[in-house]
OpenMM code with the backbone's topology and positions (N, CA, C; nanometers):
from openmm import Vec3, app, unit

residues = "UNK UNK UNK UNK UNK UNK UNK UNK UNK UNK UNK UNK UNK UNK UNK UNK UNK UNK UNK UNK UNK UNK UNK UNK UNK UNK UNK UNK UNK UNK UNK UNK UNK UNK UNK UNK UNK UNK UNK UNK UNK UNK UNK UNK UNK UNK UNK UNK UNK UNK UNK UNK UNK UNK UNK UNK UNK UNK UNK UNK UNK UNK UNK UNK UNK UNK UNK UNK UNK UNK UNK UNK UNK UNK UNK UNK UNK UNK UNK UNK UNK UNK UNK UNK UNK UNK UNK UNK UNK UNK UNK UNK UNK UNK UNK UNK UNK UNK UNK UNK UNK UNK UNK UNK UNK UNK UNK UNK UNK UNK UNK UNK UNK UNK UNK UNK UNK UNK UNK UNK UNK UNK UNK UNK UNK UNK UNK UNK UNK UNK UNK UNK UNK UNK UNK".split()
positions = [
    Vec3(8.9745, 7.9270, 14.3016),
    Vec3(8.9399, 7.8423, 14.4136),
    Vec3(8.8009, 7.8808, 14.4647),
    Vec3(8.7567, 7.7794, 14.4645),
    Vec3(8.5995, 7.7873, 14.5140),
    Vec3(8.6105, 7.8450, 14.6989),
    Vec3(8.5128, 7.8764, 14.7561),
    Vec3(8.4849, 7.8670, 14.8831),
    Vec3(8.3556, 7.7986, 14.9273),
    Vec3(8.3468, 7.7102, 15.0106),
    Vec3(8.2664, 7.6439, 15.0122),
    Vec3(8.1440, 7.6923, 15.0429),
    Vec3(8.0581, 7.6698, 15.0350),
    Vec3(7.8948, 7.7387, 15.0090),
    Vec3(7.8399, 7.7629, 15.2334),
    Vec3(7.8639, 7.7125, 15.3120),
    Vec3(7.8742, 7.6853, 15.4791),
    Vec3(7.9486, 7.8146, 15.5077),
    Vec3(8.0663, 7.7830, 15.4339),
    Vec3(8.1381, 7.8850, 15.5165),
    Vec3(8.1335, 8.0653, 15.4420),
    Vec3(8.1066, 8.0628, 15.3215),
    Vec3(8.0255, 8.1964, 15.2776),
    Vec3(7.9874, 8.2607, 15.3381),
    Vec3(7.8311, 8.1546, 15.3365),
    Vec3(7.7146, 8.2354, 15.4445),
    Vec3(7.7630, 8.2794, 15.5567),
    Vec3(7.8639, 8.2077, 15.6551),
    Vec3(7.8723, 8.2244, 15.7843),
    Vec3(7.9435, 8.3570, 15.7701),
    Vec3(8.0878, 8.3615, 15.6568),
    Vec3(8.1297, 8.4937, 15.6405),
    Vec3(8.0234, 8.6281, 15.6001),
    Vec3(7.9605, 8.5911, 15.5622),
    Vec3(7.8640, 8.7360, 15.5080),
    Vec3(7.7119, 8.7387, 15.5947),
    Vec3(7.6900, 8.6616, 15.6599),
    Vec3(7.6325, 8.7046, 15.8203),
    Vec3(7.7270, 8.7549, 15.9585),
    Vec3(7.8666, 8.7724, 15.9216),
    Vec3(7.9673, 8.8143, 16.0307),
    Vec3(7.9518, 8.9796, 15.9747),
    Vec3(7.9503, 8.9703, 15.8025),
    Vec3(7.9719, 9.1074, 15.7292),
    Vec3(7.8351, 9.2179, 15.7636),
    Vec3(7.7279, 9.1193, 15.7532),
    Vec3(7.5590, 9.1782, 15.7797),
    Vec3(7.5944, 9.2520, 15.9310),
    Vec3(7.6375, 9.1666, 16.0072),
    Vec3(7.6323, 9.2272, 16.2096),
    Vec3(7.7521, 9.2758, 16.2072),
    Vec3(7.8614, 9.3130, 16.1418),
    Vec3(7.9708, 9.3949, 16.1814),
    Vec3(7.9550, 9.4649, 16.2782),
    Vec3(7.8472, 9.5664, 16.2382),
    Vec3(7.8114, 9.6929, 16.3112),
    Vec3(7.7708, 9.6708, 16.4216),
    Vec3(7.6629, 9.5491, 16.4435),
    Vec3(7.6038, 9.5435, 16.5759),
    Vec3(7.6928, 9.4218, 16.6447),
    Vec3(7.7686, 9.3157, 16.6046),
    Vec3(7.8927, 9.2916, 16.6821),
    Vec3(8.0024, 9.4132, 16.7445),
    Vec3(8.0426, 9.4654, 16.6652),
    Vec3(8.0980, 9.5865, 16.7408),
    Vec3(8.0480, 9.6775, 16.8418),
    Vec3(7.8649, 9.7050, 16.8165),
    Vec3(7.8345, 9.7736, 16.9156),
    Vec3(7.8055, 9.6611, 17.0614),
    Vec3(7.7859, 9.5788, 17.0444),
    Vec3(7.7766, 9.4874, 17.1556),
    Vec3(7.8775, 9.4498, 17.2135),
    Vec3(8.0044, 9.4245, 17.1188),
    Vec3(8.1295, 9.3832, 17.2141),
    Vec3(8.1619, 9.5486, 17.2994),
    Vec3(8.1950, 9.6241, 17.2351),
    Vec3(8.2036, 9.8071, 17.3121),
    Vec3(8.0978, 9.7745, 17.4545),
    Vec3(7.9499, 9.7211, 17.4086),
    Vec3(7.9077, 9.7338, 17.5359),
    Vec3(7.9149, 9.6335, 17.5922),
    Vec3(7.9149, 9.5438, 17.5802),
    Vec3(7.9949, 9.4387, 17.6527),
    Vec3(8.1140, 9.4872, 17.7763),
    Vec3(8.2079, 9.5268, 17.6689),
    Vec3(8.3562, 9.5438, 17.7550),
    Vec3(8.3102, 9.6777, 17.8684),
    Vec3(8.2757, 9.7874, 17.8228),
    Vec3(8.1940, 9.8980, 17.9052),
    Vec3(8.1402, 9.8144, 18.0356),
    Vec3(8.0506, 9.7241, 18.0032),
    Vec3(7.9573, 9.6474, 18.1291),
    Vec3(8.0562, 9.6029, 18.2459),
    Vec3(8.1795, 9.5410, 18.2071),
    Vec3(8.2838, 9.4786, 18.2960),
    Vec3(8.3906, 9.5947, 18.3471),
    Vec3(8.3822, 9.6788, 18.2422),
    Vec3(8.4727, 9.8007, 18.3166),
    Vec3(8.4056, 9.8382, 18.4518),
    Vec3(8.2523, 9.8682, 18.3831),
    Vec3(8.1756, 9.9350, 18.5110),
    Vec3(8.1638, 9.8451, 18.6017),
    Vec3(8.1511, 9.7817, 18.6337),
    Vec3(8.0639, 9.6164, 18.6773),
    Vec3(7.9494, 9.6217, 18.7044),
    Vec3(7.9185, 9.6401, 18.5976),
    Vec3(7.7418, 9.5973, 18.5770),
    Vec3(7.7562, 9.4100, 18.4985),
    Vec3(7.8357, 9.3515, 18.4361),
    Vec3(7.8211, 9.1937, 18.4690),
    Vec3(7.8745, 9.1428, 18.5536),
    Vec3(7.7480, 9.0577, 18.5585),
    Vec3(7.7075, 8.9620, 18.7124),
    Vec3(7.8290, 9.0410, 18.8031),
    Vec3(7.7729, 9.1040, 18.8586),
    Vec3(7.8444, 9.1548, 18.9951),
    Vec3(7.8738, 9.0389, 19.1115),
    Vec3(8.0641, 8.9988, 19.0882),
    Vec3(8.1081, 8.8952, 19.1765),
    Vec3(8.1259, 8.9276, 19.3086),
    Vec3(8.1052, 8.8886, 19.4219),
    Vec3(8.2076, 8.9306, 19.5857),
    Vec3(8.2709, 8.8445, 19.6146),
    Vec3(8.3993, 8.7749, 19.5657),
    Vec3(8.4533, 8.7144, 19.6102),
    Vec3(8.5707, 8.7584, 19.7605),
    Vec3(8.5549, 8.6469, 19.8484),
    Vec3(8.6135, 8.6644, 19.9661),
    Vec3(8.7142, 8.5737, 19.9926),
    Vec3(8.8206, 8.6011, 20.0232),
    Vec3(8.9599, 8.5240, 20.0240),
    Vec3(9.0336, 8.5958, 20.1184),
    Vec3(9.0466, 8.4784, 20.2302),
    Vec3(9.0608, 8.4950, 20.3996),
    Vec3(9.0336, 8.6143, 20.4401),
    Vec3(8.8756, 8.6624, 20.4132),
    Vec3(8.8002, 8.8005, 20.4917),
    Vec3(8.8057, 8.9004, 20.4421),
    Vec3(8.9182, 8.9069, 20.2790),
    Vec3(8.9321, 9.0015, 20.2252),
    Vec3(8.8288, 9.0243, 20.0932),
    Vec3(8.8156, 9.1340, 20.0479),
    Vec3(8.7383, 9.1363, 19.9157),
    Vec3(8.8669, 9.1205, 19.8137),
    Vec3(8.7724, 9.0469, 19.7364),
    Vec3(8.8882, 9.0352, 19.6344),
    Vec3(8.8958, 9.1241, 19.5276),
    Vec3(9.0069, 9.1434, 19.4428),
    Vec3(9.0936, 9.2001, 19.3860),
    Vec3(8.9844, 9.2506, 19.2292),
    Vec3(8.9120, 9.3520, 19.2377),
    Vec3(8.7950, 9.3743, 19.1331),
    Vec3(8.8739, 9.4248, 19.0073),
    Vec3(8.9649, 9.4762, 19.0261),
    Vec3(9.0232, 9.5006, 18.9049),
    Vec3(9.1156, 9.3795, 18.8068),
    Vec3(9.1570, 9.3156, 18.8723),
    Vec3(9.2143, 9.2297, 18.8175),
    Vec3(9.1234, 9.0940, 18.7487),
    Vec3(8.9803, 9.0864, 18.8546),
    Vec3(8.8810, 9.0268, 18.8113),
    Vec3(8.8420, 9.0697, 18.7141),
    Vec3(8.8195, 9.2206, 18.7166),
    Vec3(8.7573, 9.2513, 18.5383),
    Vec3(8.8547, 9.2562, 18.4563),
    Vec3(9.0057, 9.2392, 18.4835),
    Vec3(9.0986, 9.2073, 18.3589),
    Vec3(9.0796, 9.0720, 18.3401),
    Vec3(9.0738, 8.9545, 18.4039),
    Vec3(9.0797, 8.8547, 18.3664),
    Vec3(8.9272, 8.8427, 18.2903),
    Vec3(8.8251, 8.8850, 18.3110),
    Vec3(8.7533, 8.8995, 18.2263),
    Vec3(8.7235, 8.9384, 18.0999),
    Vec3(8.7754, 9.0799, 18.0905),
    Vec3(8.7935, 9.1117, 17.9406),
    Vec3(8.9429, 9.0024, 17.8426),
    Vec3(8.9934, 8.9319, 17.9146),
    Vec3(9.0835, 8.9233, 17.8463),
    Vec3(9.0539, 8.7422, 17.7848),
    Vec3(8.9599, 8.6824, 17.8567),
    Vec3(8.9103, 8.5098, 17.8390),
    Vec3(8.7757, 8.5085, 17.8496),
    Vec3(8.7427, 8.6234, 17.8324),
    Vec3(8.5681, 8.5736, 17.7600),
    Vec3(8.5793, 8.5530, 17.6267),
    Vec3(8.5334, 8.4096, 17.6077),
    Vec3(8.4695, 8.4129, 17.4844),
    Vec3(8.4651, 8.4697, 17.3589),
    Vec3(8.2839, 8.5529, 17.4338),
    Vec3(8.2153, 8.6404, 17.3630),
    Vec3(8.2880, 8.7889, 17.2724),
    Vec3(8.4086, 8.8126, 17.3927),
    Vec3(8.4701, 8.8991, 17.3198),
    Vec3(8.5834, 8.8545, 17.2804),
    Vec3(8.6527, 8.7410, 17.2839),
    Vec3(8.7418, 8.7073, 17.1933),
    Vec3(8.7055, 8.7105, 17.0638),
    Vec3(8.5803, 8.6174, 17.0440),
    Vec3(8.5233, 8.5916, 16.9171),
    Vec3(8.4573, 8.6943, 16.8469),
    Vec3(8.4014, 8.8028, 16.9114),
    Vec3(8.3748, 8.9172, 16.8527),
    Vec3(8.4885, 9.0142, 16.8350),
    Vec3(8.5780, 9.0173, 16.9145),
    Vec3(8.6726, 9.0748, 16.8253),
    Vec3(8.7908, 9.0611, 16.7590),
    Vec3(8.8017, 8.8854, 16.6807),
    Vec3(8.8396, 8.8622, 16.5801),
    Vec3(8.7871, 8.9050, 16.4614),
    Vec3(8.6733, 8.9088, 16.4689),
    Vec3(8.5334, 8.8931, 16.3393),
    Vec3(8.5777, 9.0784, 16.3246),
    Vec3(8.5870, 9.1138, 16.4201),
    Vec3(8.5893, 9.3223, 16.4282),
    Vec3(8.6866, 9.3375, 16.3565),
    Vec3(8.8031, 9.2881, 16.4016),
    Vec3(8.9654, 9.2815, 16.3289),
    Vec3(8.9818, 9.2298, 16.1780),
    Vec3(8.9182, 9.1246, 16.1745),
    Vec3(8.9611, 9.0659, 16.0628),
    Vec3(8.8502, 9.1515, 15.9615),
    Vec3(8.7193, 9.1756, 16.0136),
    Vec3(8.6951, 9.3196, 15.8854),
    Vec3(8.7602, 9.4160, 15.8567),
    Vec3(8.7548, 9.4812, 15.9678),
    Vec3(8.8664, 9.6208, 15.9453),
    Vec3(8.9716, 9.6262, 15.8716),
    Vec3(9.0427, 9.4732, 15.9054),
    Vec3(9.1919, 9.4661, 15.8179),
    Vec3(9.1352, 9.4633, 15.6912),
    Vec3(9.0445, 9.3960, 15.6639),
    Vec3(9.0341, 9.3747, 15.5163),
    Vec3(8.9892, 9.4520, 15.4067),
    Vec3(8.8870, 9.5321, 15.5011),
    Vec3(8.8390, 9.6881, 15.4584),
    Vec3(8.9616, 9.7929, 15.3895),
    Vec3(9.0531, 9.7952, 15.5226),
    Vec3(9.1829, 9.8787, 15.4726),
    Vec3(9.2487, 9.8165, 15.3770),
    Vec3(9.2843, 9.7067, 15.3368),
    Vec3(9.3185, 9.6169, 15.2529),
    Vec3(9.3055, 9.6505, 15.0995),
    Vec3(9.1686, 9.6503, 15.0807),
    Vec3(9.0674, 9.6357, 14.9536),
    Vec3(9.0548, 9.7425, 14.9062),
    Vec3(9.0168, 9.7998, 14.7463),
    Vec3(9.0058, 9.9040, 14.7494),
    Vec3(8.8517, 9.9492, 14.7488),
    Vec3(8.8943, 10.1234, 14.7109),
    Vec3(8.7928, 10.1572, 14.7581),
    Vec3(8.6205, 10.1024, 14.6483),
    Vec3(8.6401, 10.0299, 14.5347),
    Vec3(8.5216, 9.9658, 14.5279),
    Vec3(8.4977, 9.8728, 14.6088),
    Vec3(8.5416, 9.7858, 14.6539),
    Vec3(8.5251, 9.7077, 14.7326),
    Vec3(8.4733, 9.7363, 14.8628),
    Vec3(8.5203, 9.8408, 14.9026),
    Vec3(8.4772, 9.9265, 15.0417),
    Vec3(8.3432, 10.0161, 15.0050),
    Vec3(8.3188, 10.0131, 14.9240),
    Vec3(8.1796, 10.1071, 14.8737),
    Vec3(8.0589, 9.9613, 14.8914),
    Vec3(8.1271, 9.8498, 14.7961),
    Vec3(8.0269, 9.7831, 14.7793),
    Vec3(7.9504, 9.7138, 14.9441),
    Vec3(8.1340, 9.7077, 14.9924),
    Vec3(8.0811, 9.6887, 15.1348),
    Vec3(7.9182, 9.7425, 15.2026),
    Vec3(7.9517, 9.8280, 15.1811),
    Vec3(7.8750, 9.9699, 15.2948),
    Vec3(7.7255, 9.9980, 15.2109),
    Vec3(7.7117, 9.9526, 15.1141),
    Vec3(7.6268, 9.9097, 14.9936),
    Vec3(7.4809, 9.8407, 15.0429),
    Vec3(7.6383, 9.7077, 15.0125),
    Vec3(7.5224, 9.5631, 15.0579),
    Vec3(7.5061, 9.5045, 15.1789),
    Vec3(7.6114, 9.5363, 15.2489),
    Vec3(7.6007, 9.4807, 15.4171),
    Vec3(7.5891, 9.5757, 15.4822),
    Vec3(7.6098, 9.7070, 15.4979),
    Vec3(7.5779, 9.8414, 15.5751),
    Vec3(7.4203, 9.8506, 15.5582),
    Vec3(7.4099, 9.9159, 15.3992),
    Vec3(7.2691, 9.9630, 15.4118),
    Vec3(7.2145, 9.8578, 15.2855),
    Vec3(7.2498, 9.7098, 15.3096),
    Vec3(7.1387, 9.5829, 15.2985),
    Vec3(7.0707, 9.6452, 15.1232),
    Vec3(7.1772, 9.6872, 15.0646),
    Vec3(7.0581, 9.7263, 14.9512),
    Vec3(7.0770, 9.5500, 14.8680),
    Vec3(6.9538, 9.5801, 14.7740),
    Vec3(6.9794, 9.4028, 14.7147),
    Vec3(7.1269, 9.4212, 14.5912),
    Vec3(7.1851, 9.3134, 14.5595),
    Vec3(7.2230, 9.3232, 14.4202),
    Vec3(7.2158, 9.3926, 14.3005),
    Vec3(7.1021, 9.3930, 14.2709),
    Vec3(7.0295, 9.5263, 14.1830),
    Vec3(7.0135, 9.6531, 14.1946),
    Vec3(7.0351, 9.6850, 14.3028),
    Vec3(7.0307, 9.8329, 14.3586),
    Vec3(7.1911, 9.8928, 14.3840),
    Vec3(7.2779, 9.7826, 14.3749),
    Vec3(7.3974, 9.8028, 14.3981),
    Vec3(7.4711, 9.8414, 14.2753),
    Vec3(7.4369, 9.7136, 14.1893),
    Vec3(7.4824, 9.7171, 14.0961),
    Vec3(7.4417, 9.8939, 13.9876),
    Vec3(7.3240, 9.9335, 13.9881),
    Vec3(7.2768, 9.9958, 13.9620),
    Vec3(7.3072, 10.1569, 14.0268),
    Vec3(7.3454, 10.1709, 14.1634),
    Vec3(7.4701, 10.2567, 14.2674),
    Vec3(7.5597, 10.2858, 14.1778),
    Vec3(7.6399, 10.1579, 14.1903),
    Vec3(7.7906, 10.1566, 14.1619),
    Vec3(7.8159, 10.1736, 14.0170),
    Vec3(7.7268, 10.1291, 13.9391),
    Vec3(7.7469, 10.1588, 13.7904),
    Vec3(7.8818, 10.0209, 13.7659),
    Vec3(7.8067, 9.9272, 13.7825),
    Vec3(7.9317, 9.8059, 13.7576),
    Vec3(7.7919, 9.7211, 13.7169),
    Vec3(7.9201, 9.5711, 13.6595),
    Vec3(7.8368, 9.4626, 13.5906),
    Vec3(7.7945, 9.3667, 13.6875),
    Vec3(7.6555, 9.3083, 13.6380),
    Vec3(7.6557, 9.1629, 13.7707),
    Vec3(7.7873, 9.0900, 13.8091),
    Vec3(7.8716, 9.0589, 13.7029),
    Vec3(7.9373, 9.0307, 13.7358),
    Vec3(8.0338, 9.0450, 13.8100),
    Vec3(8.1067, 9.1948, 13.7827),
    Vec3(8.1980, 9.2511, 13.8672),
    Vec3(8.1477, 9.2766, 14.0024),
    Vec3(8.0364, 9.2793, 14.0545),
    Vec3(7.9289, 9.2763, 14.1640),
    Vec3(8.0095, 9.1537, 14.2375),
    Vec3(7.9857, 9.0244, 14.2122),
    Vec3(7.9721, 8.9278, 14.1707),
    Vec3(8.1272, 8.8610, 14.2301),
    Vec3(8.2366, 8.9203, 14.1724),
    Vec3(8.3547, 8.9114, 14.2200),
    Vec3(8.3974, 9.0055, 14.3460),
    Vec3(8.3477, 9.1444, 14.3372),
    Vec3(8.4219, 9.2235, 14.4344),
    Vec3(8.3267, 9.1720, 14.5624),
    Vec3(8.2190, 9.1369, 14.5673),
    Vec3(8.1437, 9.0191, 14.6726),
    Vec3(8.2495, 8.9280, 14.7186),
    Vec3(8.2972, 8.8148, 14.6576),
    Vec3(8.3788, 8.7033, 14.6092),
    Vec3(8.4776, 8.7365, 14.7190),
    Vec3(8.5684, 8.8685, 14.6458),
    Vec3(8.6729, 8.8991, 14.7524),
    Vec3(8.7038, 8.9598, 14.8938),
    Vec3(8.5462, 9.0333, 14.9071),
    Vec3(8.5669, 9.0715, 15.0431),
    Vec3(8.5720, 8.9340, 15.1271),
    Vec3(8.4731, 8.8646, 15.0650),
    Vec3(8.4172, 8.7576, 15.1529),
    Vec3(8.5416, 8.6723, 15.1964),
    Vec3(8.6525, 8.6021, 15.0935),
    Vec3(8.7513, 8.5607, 15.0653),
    Vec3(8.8630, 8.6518, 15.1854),
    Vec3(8.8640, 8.7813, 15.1688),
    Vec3(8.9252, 8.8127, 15.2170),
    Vec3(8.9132, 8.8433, 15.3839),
    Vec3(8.7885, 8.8427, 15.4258),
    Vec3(8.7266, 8.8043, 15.5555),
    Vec3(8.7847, 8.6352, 15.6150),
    Vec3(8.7360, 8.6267, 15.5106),
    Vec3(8.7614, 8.4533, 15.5959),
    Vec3(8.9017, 8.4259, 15.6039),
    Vec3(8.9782, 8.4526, 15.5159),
    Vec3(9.1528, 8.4350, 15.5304),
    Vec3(9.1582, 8.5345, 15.6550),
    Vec3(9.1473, 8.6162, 15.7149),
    Vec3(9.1859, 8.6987, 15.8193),
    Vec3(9.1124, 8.6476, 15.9442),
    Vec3(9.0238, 8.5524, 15.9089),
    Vec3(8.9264, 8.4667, 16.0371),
    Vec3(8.9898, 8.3523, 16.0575),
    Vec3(9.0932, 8.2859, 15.9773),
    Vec3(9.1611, 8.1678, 15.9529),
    Vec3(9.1061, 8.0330, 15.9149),
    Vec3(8.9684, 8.0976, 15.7991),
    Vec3(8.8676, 8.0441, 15.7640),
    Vec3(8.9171, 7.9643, 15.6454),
    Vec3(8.9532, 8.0288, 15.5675),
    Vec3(9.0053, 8.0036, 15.3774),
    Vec3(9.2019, 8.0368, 15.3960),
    Vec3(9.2518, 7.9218, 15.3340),
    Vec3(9.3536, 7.9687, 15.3122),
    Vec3(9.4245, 7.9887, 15.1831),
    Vec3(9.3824, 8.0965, 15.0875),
    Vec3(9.4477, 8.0885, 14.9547),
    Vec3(9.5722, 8.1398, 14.9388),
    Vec3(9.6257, 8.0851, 14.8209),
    Vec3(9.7736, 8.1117, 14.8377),
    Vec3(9.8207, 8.1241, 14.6991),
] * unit.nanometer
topology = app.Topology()
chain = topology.addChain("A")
for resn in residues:
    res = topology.addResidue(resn, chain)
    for name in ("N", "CA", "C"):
        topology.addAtom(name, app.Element.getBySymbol(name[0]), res)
């Protein structure tokens, strides 16, 4: 089964920022613990309102960190998943960005097998994003 050429890319630019999605959602969630975002005062009949529960309802329906930490989850799972070539090639080509050729040339494997164990992380990212559903 093919994967369509749109949704690839989008999976293996989620794989490229792993690292810095993760460090941004961490500081993200940090920012609302502390309340350093947008600092609210809400007042409800003279009282201050309820800051903790404000920053739970925050961490728990933003967005930004919903969606960043699906993309966190659904690597990780797939990481543990895969074996460990697959987890090498990971850390390879999307950690330390080496090209194809340098990987291949690392790992002591064929373009091809390159080629596939690519194939399946990616595959296996997007089924855990509820991107691809193979069966």
């Amino acid at each position: 089964m093919r994967i369509e050429k749109s949704i690839f890319k989008y999976i293996e630019q989620e794989l490229y920022n792993y690292s810095e999605t993760k460090r941004e959602l961490d500081d993200y969630k940090d920012d609302i613990i502390e309340g350093t975002v947008r600092p609210e005062v809400s007042v409800s009949g003279g009282r201050m309102g309820d800051s903790t529960g404000s920053k739970a309802i925050k961490l728990t329906t933003s967005k930004f960190i919903l969606k960043s930490e699906k993309v966190v989850k659904a690597v990780e799972k797939s990481l543990r998943i895969l074996t460990d070539d697959h987890n090498k090639l990971y850390k390879l080509r999307y950690n330390d960005c080496m090209s194809w050729v340098e990987v291949i040339a690392e790992m002591h494997i064929s373009e091809r097998t390159f080629y596939r164990l690519r194939r399946e992380i990616v595959a296996m990212v997007g089924q855990e994003l509820g991107l691809i559903n193979w069966q």
